[in-house]
C-alpha positions as CSV (number, residue, x, y, z in Angstrom):
1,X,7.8,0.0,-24.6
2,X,4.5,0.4,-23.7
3,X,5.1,-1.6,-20.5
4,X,7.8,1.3,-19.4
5,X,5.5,3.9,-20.1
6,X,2.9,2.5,-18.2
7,X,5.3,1.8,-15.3
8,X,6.7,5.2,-14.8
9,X,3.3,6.6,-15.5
10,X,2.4,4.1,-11.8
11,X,5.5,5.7,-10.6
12,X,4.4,9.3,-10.5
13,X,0.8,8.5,-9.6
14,X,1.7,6.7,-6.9
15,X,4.7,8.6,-5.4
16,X,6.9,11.9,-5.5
17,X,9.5,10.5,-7.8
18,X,9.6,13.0,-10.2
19,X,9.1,12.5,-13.9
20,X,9.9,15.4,-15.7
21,X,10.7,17.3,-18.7
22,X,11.4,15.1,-22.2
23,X,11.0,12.2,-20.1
24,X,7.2,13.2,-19.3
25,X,6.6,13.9,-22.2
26,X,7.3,10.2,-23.9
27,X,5.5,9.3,-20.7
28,X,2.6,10.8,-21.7
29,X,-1.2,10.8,-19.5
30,X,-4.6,9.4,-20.6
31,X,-7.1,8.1,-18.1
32,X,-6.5,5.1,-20.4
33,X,-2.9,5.0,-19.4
34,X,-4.0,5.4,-15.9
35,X,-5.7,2.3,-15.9
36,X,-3.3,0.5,-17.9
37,X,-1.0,1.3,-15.3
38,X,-2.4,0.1,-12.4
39,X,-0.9,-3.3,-13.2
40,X,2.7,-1.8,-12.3
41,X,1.2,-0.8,-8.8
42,X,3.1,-3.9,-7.6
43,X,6.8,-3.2,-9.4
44,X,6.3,0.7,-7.9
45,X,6.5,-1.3,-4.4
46,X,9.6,-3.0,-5.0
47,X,11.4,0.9,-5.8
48,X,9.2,2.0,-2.4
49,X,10.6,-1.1,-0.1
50,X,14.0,-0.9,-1.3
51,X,14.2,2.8,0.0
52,X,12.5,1.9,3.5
53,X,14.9,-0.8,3.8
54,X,18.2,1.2,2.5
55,X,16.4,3.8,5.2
56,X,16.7,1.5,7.5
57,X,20.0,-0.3,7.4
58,X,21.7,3.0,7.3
59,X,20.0,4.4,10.3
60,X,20.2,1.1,12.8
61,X,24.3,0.7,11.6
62,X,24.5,3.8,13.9
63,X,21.7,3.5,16.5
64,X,22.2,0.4,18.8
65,X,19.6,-1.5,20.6
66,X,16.2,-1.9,20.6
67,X,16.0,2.0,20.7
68,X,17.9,2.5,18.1
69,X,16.0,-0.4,15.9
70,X,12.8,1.7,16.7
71,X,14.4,4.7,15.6
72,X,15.3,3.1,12.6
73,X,12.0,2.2,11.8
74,X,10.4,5.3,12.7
75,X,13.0,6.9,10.1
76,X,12.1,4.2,7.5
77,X,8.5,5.2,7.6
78,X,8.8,8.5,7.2
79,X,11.0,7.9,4.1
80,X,7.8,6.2,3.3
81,X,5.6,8.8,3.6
82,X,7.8,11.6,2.1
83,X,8.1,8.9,-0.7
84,X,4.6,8.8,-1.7
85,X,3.3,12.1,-0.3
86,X,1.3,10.4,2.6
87,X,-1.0,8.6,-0.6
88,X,-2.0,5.4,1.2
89,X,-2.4,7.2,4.4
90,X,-4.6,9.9,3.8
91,X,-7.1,7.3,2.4
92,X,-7.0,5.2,5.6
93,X,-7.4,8.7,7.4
94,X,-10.8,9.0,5.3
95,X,-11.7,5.4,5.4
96,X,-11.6,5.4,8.7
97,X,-13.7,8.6,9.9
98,X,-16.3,7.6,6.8
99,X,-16.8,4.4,8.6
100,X,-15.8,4.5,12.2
101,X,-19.1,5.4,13.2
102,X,-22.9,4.7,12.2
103,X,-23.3,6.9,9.3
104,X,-25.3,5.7,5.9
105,X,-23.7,5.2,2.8
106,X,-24.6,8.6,1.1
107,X,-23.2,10.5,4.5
108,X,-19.8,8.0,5.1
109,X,-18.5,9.0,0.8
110,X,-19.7,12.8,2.1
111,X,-17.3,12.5,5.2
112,X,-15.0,10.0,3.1
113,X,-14.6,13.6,0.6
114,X,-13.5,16.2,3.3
115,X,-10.5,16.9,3.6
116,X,-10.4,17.7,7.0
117,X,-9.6,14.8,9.6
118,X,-11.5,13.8,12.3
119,X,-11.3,11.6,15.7
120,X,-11.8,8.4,14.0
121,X,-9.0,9.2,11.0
122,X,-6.7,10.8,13.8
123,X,-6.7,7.6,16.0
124,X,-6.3,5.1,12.8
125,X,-2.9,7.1,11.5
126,X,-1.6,6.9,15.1
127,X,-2.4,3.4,15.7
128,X,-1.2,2.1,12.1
129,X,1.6,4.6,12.3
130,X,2.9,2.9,15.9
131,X,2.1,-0.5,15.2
132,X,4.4,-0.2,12.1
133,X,7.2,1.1,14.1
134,X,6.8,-1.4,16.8
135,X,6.6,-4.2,14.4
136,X,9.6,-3.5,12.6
137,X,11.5,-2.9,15.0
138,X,10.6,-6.5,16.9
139,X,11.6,-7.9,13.5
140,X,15.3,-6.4,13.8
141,X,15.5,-8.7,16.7
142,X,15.5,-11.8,13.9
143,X,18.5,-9.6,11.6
144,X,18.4,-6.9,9.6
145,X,18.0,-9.6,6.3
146,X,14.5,-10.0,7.7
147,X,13.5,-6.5,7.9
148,X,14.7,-5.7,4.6
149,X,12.6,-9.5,3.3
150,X,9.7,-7.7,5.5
151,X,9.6,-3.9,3.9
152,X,10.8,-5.0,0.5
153,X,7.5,-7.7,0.4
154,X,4.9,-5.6,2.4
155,X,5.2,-2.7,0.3
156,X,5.0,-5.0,-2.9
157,X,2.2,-7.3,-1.7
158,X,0.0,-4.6,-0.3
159,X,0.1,-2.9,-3.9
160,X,-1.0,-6.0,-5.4
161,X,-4.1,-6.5,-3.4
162,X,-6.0,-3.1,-4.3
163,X,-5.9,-4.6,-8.0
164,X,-8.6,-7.3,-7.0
165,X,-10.7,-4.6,-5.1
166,X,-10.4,-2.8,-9.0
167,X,-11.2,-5.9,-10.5
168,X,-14.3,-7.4,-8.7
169,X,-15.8,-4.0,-6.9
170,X,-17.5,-1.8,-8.2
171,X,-16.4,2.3,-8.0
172,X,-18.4,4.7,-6.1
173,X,-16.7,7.2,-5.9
174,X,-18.0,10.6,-6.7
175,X,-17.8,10.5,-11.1
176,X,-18.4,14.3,-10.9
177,X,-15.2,14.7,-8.7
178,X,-12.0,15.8,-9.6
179,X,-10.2,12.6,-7.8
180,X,-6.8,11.1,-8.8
181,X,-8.6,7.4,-8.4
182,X,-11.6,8.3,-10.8
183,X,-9.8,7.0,-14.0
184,X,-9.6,3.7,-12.2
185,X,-13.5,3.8,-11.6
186,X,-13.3,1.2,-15.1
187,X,-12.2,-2.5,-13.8
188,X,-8.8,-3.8,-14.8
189,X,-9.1,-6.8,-16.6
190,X,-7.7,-10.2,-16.4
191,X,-4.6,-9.5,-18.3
192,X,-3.8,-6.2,-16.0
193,X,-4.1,-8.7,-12.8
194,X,-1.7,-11.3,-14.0
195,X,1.1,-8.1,-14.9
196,X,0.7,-7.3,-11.1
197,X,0.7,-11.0,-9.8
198,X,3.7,-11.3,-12.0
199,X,5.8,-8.3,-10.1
200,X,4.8,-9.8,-6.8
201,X,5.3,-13.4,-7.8
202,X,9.4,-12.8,-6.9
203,X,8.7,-11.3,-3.3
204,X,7.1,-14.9,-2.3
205,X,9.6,-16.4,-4.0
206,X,12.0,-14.9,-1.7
207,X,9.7,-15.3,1.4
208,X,9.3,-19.0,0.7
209,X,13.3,-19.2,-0.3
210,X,13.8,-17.5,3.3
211,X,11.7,-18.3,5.8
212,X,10.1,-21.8,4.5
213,X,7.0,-23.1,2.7
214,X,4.2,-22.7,6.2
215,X,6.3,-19.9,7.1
216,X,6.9,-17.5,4.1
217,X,3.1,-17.9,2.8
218,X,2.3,-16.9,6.3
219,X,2.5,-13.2,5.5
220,X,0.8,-14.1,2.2
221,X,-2.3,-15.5,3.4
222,X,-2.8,-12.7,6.4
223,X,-2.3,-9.9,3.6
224,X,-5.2,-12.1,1.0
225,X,-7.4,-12.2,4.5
226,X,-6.8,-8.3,5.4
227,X,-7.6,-7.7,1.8
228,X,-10.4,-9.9,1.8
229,X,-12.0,-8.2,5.3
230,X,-11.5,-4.7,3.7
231,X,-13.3,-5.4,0.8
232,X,-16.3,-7.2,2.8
233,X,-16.3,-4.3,4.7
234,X,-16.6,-1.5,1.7
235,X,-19.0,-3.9,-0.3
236,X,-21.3,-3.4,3.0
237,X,-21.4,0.1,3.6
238,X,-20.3,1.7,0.6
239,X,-21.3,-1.5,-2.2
240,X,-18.0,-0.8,-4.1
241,X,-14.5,0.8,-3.7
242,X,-13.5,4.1,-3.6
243,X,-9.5,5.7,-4.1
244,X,-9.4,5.7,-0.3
245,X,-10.5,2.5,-0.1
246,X,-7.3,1.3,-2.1
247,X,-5.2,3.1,-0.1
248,X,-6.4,1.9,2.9
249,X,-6.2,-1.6,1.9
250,X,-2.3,-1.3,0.9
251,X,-2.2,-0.6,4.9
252,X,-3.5,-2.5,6.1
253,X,-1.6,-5.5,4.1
254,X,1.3,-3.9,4.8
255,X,0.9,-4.3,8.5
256,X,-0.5,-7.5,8.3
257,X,2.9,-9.0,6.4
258,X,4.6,-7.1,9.3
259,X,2.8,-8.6,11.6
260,X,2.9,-12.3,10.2
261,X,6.7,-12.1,9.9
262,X,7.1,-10.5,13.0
263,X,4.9,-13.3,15.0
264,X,6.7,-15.9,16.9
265,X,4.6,-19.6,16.9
């Protein structure tokens, strides 16, 4: 039962779902748990995709064209976002104006802390925020099957890769802080990875099943490289990860399976 527990505990970390009353309660909180749960990130994906893509489905049955598939999409991520209370966002907000321009390691976590947005956090949520629009709604064009493959694996996929930034980085965030991530500042361990490779291990099943062998690990491989240049890129200014990190990276491997699946060889 422990597994439950530790899933429901990834559920309200990671998004507005509420879990409430008795229910909390056998729930329970440690940091412990915390980290325990992290290995559910992936399996809170599948609950997240499959609302973008009900979202979705619903909206475009009623909005023709390519208009109305943009629409759609716009209306998916927004479910999105109310969904998880902007989570993943905010921290490529803060990623992005901690790093966007020349600032040191001790000023980029100072900027990387503020709550406040600036140009460089502005531009990334309006870029990410389009692309994902115009990406999704280029993939209605192949049938809404795909798009609901797309969300349903992107928002899985992109969950598992922040485990491996947990598991090989080291934190940096501020341990004097009182930050929702700190509790993860421990690495997961082996056992915690292979729980999170196991909840993604169906969506490329269904990828592969889908779209083919070169095709369906397509989007697999360009979220594993995203991941890959996001975690280069925080080892050399910041020499670890932070919370924002994480939550940047699940954005960027989200658009990157967009993108592979939306690409036309």
């Amino acid at each position: 039962m422990n597994g439950v527990r530790h899933f429901l505990l990834a559920l309200q970390f990671f998004t507005r779902v509420p879990v409430t009353g008795p229910l909390a309660g056998w729930v329970g909180f440690s940091p412990a748990m915390l980290r325990a749960s992290a290995a559910h990130f992936p399996g809170v994906g599948w609950l997240v995709g499959a609302v973008a893509a009900g979202v979705f489905c619903s909206a475009q049955a009623g909005l023709p064209g390519f208009a109305g598939a943009l629409a759609a999409a716009a209306l998916s991520t927004i479910a999105t976002v109310l969904m998880t209370g902007a989570f993943h966002e905010d921290g490529l907000a803060d990623v992005a104006d901690g790093l966007g321009g020349s600032a040191d390691r001790a000023r980029a976590l100072e900027i990387m802390k503020d709550s406040r947005i600036g140009a460089f956090g502005a531009i990334a949520l309006v870029l990410a925020l389009g692309l994902k629009v115009l990406l999704l709604g280029a993939l209605a064009g192949q049938g809404a099957p795909t798009v609901v493959l797309a969300l349903v694996s992107a928002h899985v996929l992109s969950r598992l890769a922040p485990l491996f930034l947990i598991r090989w980085l080291p934190y940096v965030g501020d341990e004097n802080a009182a930050s929702k991530s700190k509790p993860l500042a421990d690495a997961i361990g082996n056992g915690a990875l292979l729980v999170g490779v196991a909840w993604s291990l169906p969506a490329v099943g269904w990828l592969v099943m889908t779209q083919g062998a070169m095709r369906g690990m397509a989007p697999v491989l360009l979220c594993a490289l995203a991941a890959w240049l996001v975690a280069r890129l925080l080892r050399r200014r910041l020499r670890g990860f932070t919370g924002d990190g994480l939550g940047a990276t699940q954005q960027v491997c989200e658009l990157a399976i967009y993108l592979a699946l939306a690409w036309r060889a």
